[in-house]
N, C-alpha and C positions, 0 to 999 in steps of 0.2 A: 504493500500500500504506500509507504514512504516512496519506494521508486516513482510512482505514478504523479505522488504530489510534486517530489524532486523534480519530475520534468514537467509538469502542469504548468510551474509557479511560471519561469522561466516563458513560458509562450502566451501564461495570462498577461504576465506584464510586456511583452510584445503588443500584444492584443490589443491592451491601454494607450499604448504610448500611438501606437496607429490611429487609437481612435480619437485621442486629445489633438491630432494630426487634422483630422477628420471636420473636427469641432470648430478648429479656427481656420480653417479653409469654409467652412460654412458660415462662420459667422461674417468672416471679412467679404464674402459674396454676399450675405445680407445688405451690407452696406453699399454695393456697388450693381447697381442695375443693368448696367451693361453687359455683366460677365455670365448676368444668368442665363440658364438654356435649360435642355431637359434633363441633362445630365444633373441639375440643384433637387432635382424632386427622388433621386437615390439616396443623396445626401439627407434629405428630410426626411426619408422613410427610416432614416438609420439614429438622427438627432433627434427628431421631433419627438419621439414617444419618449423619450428622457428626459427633454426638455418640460414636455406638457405637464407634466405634475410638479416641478418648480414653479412651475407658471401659476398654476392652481394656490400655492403657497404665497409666493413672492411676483404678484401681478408687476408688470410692464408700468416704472414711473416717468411719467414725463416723455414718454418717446424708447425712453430706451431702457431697454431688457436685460437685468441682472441677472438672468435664468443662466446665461452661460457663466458668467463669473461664478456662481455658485455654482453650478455643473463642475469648472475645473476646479476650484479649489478642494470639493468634496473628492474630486477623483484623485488628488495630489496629495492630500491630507487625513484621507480617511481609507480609501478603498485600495491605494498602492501601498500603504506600509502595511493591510492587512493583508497582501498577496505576497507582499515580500516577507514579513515576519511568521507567514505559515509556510512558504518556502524555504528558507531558514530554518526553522524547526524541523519539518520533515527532512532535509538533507545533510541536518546535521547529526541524525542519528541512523 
């Protein structure tokens, strides 16, 4: 079981870093109208259900949308050091 987690952790946090990748490539085409095509609506089927229940919490002030800020900070500060420190654990024993 440890083998499994040992190499899990490692392609979880791939995973992440792809998808924090993902996040600000979609946000910076939010802001630029021009770049959109159809190809933004992949990207939003991948964000947007992430996003949606931030939203729900922390509504849109003023124009603009902290849903991604909090998206990344919770992915930076809560969900990769829990990928990393169960990977860590499992491959250290």
């Amino acid at each position: 079981m440890n083998a499994i987690a040992c190499t899990l952790g490692p392609l979880l946090l791939q995973l992440l870093n792809i998808y924090m990748i993902v996040l600000v490539v979609y946000a910076v085409i939010s802001w630029i109208p021009d770049l959109q095509g159809a190809w933004v609506r992949y990207l939003a089927a991948v964000i947007e259900p992430v996003l949606n229940p931030i939203r729900r919490i922390i509504p849109p002030m003023g124009g603009f949308d902290i849903a991604f800020i909090v998206l990344i900070l919770l992915l930076q500060f809560v969900v990769r050091p829990v990928i990393f420190s169960a990977t860590l654990h499992a491959c250290a024993f």
